[in-house]
C-alpha positions as CSV (number, residue, x, y, z in Angstrom):
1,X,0.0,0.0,0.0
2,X,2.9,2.9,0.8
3,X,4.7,2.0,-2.2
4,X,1.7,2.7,-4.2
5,X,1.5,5.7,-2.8
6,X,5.4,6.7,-2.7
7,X,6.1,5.8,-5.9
8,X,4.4,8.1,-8.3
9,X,6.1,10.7,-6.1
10,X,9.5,9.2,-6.3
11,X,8.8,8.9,-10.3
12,X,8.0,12.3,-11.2
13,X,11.5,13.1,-8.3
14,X,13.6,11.5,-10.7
15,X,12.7,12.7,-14.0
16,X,13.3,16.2,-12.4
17,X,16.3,15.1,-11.1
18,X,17.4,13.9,-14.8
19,X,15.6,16.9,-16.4
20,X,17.4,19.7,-14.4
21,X,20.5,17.4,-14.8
22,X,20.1,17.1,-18.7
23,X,19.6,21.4,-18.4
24,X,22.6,21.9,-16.8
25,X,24.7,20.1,-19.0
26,X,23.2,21.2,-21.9
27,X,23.7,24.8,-20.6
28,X,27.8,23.8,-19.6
29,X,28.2,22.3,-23.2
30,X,27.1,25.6,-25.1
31,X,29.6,28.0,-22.4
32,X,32.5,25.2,-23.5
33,X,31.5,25.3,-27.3
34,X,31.7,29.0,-27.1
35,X,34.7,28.9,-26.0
36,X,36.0,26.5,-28.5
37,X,34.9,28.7,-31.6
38,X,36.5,31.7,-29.9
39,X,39.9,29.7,-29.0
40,X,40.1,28.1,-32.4
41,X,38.9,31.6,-34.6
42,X,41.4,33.9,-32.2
43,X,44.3,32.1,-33.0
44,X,44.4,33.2,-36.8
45,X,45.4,36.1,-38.1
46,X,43.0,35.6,-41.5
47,X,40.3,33.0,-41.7
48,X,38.1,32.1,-44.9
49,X,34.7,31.8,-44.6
50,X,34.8,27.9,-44.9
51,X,36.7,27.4,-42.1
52,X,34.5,30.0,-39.5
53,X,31.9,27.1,-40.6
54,X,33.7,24.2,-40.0
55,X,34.7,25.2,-36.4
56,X,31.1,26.4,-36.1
57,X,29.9,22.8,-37.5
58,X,32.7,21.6,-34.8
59,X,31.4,23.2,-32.2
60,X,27.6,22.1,-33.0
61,X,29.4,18.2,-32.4
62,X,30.3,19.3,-29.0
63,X,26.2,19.4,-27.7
64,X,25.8,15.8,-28.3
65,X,24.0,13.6,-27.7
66,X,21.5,17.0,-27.1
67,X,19.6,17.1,-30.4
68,X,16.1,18.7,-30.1
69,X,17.6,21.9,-31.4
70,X,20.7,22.8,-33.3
71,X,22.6,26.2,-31.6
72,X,22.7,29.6,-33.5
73,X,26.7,30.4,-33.6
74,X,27.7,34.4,-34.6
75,X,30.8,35.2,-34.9
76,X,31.6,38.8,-35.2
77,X,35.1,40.9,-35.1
78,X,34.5,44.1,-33.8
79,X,36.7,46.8,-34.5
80,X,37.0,49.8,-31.9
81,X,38.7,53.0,-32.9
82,X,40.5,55.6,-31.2
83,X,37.6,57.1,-29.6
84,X,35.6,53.9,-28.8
85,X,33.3,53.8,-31.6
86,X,33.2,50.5,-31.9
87,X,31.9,48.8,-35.5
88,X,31.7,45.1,-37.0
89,X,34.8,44.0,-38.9
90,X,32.8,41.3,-40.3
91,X,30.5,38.8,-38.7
92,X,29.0,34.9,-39.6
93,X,26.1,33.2,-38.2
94,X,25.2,29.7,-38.7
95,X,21.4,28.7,-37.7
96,X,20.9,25.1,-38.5
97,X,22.9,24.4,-42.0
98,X,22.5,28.1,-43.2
99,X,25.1,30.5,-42.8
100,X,24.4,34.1,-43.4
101,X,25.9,37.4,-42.7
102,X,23.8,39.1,-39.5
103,X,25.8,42.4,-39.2
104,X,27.1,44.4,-42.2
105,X,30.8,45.6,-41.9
106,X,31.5,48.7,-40.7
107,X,28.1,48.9,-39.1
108,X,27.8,50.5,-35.4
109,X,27.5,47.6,-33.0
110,X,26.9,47.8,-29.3
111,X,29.7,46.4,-26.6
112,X,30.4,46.3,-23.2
113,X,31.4,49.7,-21.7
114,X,34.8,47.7,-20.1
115,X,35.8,46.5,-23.9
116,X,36.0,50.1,-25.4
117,X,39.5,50.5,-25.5
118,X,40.6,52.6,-28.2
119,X,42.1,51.0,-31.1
120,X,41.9,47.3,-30.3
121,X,39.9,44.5,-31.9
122,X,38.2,41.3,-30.5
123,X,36.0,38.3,-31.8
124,X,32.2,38.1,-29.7
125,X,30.8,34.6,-30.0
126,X,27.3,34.2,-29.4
127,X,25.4,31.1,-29.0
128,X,21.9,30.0,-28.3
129,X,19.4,27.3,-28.1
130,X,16.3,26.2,-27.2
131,X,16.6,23.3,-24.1
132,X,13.6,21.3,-24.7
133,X,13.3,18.5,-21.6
134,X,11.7,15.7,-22.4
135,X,9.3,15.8,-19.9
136,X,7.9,19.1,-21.7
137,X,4.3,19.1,-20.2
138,X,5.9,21.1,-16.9
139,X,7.1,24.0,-19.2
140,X,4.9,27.1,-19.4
141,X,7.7,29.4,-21.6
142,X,7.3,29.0,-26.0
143,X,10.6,28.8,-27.1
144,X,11.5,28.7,-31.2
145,X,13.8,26.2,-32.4
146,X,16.5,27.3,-35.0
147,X,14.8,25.2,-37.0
148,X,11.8,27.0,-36.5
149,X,9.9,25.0,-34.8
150,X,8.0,25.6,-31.5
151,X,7.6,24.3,-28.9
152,X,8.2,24.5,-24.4
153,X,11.6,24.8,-22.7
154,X,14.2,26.8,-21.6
155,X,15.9,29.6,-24.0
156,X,19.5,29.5,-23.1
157,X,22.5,32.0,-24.8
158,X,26.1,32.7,-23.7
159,X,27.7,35.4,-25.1
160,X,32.0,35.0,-25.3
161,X,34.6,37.9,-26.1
162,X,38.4,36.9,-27.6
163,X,41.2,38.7,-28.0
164,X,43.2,37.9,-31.2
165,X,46.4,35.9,-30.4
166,X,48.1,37.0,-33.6
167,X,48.5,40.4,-34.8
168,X,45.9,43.2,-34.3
169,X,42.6,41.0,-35.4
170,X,41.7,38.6,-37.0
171,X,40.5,39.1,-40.4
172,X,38.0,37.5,-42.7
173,X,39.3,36.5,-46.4
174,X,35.9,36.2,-48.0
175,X,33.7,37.9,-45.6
């Protein structure tokens, strides 16, 4: 009689458990693959276009076995001048197996207050994705898939900043 009682309770515990647990790796994995793109883009001083997407594609292997969604990867090297204006060098964004350009060059772009040191340049990674559990039912937020599908979960996004390793930036062959 007490287990029938106790054990739709301890059930629904340990999805949770494995739900948040899923989440928080999920969430870990897209801060390291972040970090990845900006280690691996940083360390050149010119990069083609075709190999932005390769590392993107690499890091997009490093979410696994998480596929529900795909991540949206931007790159974008920002240059700041010598009075803080700060403007896109060029920028890449891969959102499932398209890549597109989401920032025109030279175009204002906003930064961090503590990044506007005059003449400098860095790479900002951004990443998202939509975390969908699957025990969805006990999600009340919408969230859009890259693919663009719907459904309920958890938006997450992490936002990395790299300074070039090489030179003065890194810059974009065929941009």
């Amino acid at each position: 009689m007490e287990f029938a009682l106790i054990a739709p309770v301890m059930l629904l515990l340990f999805l949770g458990i494995v739900e948040v647990t899923n989440g928080f790796d999920v969430n870990k994995k897209l801060a390291r693959a972040g970090t990845m793109v900006g280690d691996l883009v940083t360390q050149q001083q010119s990069i083609a276009k075709e190999k932005v997407a390769d590392i993107m594609e690499i890091a997009t292997s490093v979410l696994l076995p998480y596929q529900r969604d795909l991540p949206k990867i931007t790159v974008t090297s920002i240059n700041v001048d010598k009075d803080g204006k700060a403007t896109v060098g060029w920028s890449l964004r891969k959102q499932g197996q398209t890549i597109s350009t989401p920032y025109t060059s030279n175009s204002a772009i906003g930064i961090d207050p503590n990044l506007q040191i005059p003449d400098s340049t860095f790479v900002r990674v951004e990443m998202s994705i939509s975390y969908i559990p699957l025990i969805a039912w006990t999600m009340k937020d919408p969230v859009t898939t890259s693919l663009g599908t719907s459904g309920t979960g958890i938006a997450m996004s992490k936002m990395l900043h790299g300074q070039a390793r090489q030179g003065k930036g890194v810059v974009c062959t065929n941009c």
